[in-house]
N, C-alpha and C positions, 0 to 999 in steps of 0.2 A: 427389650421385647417389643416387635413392631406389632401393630394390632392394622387389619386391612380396613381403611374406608366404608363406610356403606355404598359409596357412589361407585366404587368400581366392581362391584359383588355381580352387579345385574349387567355389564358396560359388554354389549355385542358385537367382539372382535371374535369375526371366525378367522382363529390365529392356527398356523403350523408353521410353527418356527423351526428354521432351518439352520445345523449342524453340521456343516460339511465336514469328512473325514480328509484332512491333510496334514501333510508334515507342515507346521508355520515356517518351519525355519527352510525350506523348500518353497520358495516365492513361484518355481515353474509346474509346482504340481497345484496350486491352485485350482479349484472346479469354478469359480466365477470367472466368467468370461466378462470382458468390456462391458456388453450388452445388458449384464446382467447387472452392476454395477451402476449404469448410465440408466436402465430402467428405474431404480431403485433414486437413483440419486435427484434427475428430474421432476420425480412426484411428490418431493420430501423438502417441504417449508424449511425443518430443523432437522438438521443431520448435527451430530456430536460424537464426541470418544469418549466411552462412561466404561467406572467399576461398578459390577455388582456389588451392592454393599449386604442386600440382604434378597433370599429366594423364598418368599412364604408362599407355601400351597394352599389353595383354594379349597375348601371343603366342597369334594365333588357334589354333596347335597344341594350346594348353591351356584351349581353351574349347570347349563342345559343346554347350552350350544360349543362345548369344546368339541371339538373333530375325534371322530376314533381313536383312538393310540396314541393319544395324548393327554398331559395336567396341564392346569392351570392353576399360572405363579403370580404373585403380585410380588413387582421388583421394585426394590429402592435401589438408585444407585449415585453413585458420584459422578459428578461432571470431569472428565480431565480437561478437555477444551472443544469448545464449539466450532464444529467446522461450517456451516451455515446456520443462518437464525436471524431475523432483526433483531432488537430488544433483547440479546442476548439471553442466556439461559441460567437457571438458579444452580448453586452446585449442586445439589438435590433433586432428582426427579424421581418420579414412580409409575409406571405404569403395569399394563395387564399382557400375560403370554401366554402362552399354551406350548408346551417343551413336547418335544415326541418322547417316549417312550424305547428302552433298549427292548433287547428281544427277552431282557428279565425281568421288564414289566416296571424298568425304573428311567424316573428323567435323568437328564445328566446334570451333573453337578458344576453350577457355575457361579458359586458365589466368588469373590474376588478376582474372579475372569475379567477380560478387558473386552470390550465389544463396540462397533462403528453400528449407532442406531439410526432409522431415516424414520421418521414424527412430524406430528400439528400439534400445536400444542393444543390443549380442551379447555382449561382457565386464565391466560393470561402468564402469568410470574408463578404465580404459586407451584409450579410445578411438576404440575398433573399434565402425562401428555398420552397421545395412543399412536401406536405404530401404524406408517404406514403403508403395508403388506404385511401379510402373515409371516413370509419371512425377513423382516426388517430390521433383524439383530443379525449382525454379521460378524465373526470371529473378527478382532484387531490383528491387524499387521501393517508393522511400516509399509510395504508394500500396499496395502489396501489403504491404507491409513493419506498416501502418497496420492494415488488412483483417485480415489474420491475428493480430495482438494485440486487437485488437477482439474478435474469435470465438475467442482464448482465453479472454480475461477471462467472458466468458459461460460457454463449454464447463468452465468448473473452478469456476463460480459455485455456491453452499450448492444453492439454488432452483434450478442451473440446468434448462433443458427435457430429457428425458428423450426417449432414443430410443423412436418409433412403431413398435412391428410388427404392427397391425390395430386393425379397429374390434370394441369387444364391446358391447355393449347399447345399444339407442335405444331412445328411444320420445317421442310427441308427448301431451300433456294439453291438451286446450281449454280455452278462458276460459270464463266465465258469458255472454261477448256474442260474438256471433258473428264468426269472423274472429280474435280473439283465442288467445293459447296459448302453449304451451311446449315445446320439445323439449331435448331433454337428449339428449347420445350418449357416452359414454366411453369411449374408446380405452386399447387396450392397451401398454404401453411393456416393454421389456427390462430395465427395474429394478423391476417391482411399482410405481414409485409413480401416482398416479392424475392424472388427464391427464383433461378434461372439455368439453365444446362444450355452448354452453346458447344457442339462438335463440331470441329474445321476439317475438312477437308481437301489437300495441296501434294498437286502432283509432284510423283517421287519423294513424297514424306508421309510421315507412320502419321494415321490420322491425332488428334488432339483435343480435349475436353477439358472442360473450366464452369464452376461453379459460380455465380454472382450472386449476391446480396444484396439489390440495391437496383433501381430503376435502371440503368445506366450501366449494359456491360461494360466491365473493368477488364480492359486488358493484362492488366496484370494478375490477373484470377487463375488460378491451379485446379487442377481435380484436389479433390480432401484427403488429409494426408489418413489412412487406417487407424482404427481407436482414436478416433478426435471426436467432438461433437458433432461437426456436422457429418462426415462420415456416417455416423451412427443413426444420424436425423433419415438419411439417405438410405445406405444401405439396408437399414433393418426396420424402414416403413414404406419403399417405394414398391411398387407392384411389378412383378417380373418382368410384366413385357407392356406395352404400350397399348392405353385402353382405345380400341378402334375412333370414341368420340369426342379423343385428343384429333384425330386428324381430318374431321369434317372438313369439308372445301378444299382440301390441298390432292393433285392429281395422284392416277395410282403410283406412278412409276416414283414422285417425290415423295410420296406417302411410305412406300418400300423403302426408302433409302432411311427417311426419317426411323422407321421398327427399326432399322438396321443398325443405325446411331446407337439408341436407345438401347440395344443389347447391347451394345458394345461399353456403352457406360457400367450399368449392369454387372457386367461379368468383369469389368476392371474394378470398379465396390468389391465383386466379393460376396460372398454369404456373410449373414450375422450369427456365430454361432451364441445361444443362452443353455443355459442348465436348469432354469429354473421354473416352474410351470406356467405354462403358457395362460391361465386363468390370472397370475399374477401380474403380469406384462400389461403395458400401456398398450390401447388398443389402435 
């Protein structure tokens, strides 16, 4: 019989943990999109694959911030294997959720359920950790299970893509022939390092676009391949259309050309579609 902590009674996670209804064995009916997953996975120090071991509910007396339509669980569970973390993780952790509620006023039941958790840990080794997002327990599936090692291995990679928070300078060069040119736009990232879009444009060919990494365009550089990291850095942080104080100093007629690039990247990205509430998401 597990007895709940005192330290996690008062612990202010406003949680609504998410239960998507799908077939598991149905990897194409899945509701988490990429995005959703790569939100999730970027913000999360400690990602692991754990069994509920045990689901004690919270005496609502001692709760005052769970969300409407929902309990709160204090869960132990087993470790199966850490898919990010330094200092690895103990087989035992516990933390605090808040489960929604069916429409008969009960949570669901997930004791020896398998679950993909995304966590910080709160003490060290000992085991104590909090989720984080409200909805940061994710139904197990190879396929999920897949996904999220995937887009660590990238998210901890030397090179990997660096987060977008806007665009800083564009600007478009013409060729010697007309119809011909260059635009180049470089975007801003939350690590200083440099983050580059170059469209070419050459008569009698379908224009071409290339991402760099790196002071130093590479010509060996591709646009990002769909559901990859950077993809994701790009498509589902860049801002629709090109902010007019990207193009300071460049004429109108190359400025025009430069917007016109710039959609056209854009709309080859793609939308990012998510599922999950936009209050949840990196901003």
């Amino acid at each position: 019989m597990h007895t709940i902590p005192y330290k996690f009674i008062g612990l202010l996670i406003a949680l609504t943990a998410c239960f998507p209804a799908f077939s598991q064995s149905d990897a194409n009916a899945d509701p988490l999109q990429y995005a959703d997953v790569a939100d999730l996975s970027v913000n999360a120090p400690l990602i692991a694959h754990v069994t509920i071991k045990e689901a004690i509910k919270v005496d609502p007396k001692r709760v005052t911030n769970a969300p409407a339509g929902t309990e709160r669980y204090y869960i132990v569970a087993t470790t199966n294997a850490l898919i990010r973390g330094q200092g690895g993780i103990p087989e035992t952790i516990r933390y605090i959720i808040d489960l929604p509620l069916n429409e008969r006023g009960r949570a669901p039941k997930i004791k020896k359920k398998q679950f993909i958790i995304f966590a910080r840990n709160l003490s060290g080794s000992s085991g104590d950790i909090q989720l984080a997002a409200p909805d940061a327990q994710i139904d197990w599936t190879p396929e999920r299970d897949q996904r999220v090692r995937s887009l660590v291995r990238e998210i901890v990679a030397r090179n990997a893509a660096p987060s977008i928070t806007g665009v800083g300078s564009a600007f478009h060069v013409p060729g010697t022939i007309i119809g011909e040119g260059e635009t180049q736009i470089f975007l801003e990232t939350v690590t200083g390092n440099p983050v580059s879009i170059t469209i070419l444009s050459r008569e009698g060919q379908q224009k071409v676009w290339a991402v760099s990494l790196s002071e130093i365009v590479d010509e060996a550089a591709t646009a990002p391949v769909r559901n990859s990291l950077l993809w994701y850095r790009l498509a589902c942080f860049l801002p629709r259309s090109l902010p007019e104080e990207s193009l300071a100093g460049d004429s109108a007629a190359n400025a025009n050309q430069a917007r016109r690039d710039y959609d056209l990247v854009i709309q080859d990205l793609g939308n990012c579609p998510r599922t999950r509430p936009a209050e949840y998401r990196p901003s």
